[in-house]
VOBA-1610 file (N, C-alpha, C; in pm, whole numbers, padded with zeros to 5 digits, always signed):
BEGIN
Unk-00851+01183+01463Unk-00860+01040+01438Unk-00749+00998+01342Unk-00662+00878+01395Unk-00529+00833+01305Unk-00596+00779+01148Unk-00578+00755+01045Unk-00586+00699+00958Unk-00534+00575+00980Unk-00571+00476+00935Unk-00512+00392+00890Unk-00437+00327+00795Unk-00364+00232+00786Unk-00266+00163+00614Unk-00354+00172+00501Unk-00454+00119+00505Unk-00548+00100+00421Unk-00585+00257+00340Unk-00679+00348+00434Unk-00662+00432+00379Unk-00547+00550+00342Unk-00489+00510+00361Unk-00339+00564+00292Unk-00301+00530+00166Unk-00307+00386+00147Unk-00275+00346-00012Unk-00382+00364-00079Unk-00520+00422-00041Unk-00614+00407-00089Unk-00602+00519-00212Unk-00534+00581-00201Unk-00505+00723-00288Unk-00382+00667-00375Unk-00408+00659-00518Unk-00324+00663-00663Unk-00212+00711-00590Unk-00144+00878-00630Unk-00066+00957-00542Unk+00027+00892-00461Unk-00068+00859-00322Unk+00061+00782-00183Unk+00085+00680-00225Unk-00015+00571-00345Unk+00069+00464-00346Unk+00218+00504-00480Unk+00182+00618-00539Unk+00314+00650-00616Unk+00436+00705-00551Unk+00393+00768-00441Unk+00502+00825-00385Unk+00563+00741-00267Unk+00513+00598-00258Unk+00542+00499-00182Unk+00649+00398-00276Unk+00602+00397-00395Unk+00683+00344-00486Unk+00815+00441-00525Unk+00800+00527-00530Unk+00947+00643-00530Unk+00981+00574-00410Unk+00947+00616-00273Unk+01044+00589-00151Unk+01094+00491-00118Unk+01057+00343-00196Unk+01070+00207-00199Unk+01216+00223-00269Unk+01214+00270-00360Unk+01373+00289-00427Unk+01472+00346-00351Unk+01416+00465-00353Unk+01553+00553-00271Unk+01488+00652-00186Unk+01570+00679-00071Unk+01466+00807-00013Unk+01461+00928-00080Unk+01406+01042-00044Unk+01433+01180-00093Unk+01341+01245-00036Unk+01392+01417-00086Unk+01298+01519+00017Unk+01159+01535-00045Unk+01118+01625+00018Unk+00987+01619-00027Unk+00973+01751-00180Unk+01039+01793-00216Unk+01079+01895-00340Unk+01092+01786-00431Unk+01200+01704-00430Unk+01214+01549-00476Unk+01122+01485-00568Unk+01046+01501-00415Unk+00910+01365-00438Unk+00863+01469-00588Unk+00767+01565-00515Unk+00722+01676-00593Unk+00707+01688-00691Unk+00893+01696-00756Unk+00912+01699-00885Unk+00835+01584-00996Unk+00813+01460-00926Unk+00750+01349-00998Unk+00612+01389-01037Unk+00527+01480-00995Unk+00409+01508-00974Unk+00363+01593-01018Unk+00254+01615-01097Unk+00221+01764-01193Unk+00137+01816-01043Unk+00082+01730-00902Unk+00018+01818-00812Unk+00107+01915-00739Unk+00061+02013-00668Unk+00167+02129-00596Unk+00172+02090-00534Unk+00317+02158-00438Unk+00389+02092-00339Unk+00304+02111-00220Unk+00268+02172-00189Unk+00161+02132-00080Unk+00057+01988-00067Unk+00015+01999-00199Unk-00078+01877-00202Unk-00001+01737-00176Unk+00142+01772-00270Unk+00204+01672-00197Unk+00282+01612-00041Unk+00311+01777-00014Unk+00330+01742+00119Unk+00216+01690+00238Unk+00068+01730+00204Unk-00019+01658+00283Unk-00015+01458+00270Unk-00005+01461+00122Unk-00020+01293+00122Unk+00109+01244+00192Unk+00237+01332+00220Unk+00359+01293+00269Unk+00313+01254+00385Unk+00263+01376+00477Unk+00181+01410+00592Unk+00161+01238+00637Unk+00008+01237+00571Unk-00091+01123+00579Unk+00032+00981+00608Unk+00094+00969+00496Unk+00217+00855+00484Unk+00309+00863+00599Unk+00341+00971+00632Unk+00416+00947+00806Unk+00275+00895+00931Unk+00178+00992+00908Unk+00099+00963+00993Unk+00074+00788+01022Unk+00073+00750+00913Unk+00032+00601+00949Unk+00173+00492+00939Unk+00268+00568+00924Unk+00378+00500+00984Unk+00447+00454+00859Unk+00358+00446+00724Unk+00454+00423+00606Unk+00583+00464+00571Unk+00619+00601+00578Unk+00711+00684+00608Unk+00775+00673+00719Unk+00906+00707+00720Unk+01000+00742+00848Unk+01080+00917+00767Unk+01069+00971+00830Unk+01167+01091+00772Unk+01325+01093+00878Unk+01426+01165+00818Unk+01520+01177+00867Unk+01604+01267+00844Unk+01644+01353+00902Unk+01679+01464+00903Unk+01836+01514+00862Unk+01887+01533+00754Unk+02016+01546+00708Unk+02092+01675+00696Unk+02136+01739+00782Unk+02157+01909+00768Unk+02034+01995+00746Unk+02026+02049+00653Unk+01858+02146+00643Unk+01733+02055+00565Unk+01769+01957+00555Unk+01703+01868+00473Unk+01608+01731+00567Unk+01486+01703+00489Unk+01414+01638+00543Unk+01434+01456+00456Unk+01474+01369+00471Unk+01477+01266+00349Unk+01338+01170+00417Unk+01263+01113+00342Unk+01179+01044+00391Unk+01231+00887+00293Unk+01189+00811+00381Unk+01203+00663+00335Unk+01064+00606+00413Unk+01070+00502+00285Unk+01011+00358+00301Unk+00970+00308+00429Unk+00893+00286+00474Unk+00880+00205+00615Unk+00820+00074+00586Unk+00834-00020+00536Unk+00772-00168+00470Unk+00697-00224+00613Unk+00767-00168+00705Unk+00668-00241+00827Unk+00513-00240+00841Unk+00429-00151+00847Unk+00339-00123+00834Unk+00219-00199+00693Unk+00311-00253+00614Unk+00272-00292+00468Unk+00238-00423+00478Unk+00290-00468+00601Unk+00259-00626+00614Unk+00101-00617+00683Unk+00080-00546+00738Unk-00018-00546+00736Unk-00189-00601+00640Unk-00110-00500+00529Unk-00212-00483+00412Unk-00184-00655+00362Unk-00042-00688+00356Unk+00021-00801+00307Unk-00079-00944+00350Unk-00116-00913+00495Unk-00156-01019+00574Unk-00281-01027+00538Unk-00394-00938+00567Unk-00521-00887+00486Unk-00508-00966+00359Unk-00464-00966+00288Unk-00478-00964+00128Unk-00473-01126+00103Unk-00365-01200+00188Unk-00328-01360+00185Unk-00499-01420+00231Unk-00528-01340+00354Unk-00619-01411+00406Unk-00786-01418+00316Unk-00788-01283+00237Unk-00823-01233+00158Unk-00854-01378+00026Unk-00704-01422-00005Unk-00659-01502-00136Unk-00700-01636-00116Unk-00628-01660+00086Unk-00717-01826+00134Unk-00884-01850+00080Unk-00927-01768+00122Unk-01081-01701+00142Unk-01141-01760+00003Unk-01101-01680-00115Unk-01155-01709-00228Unk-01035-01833-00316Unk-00911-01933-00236Unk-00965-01991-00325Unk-01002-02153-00220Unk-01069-02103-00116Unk-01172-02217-00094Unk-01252-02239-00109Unk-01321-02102-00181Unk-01465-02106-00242Unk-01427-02173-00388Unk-01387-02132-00443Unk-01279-02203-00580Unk-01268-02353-00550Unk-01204-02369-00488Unk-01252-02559-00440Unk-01330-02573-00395Unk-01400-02558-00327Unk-01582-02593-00309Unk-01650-02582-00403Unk-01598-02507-00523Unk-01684-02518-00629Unk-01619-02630-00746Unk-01507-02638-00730Unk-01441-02754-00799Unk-01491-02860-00719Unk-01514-02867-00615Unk-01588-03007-00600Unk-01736-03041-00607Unk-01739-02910-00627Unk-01944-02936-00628Unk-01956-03019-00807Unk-01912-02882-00838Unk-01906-02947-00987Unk-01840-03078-01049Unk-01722-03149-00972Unk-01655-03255-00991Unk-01815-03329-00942Unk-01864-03304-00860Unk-01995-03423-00832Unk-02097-03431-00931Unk-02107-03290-00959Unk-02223-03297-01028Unk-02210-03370-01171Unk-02072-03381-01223Unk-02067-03414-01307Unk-01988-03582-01307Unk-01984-03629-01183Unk-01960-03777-01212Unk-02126-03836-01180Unk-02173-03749-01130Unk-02346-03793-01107Unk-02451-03795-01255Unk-02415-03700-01384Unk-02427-03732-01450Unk-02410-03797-01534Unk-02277-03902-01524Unk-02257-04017-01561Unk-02309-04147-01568
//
């Protein structure tokens, strides 16, 4: 079963090593070095981060470089707006309840 965006950033970790790849690419020894976890552990969250498309890797002589894939992020991006509409119409529905209630106590 694929993972999805969501649970991908859901982990501290991929969203740090998403923020490394946002800068610049690099291998996965690279990444690593940022990380007191072993390189394995990091290469699974690498794993997970290609799996759902965050990642693109690319292959440079014996070397693996992974980058950024922002495509996939709009996703979360879109979620989150609709997310922001959501609560602040409840936010004005409550600015107007209360705008009534309080010209009614006048």
């Amino acid at each position: 079963m694929k993972r999805d965006v969501f649970q991908a950033i859901a982990d501290p970790t991929r969203r740090a090593i998403l923020v490394l790849l946002a800068v610049q690419a690099m291998t996965p020894n690279a990444i690593a070095e940022h990380f007191i976890s072993t390189r394995q552990a990091i290469s699974k969250h690498i794993h997970i981060l290609v799996e759902c498309e965050l990642l693109s890797q690319q292959q440079q002589g014996r070397e693996i470089y992974y980058h950024f894939n922002p495509t996939n992020v709009q996703e979360v991006d879109k979620w989150l707006q609709q997310l922001k509409d959501l609560v602040e119409k409840r936010f004005t529905q409550l600015d107007d309840v209360l705008t009534k209630l309080k010209t009614q106590q006048k």
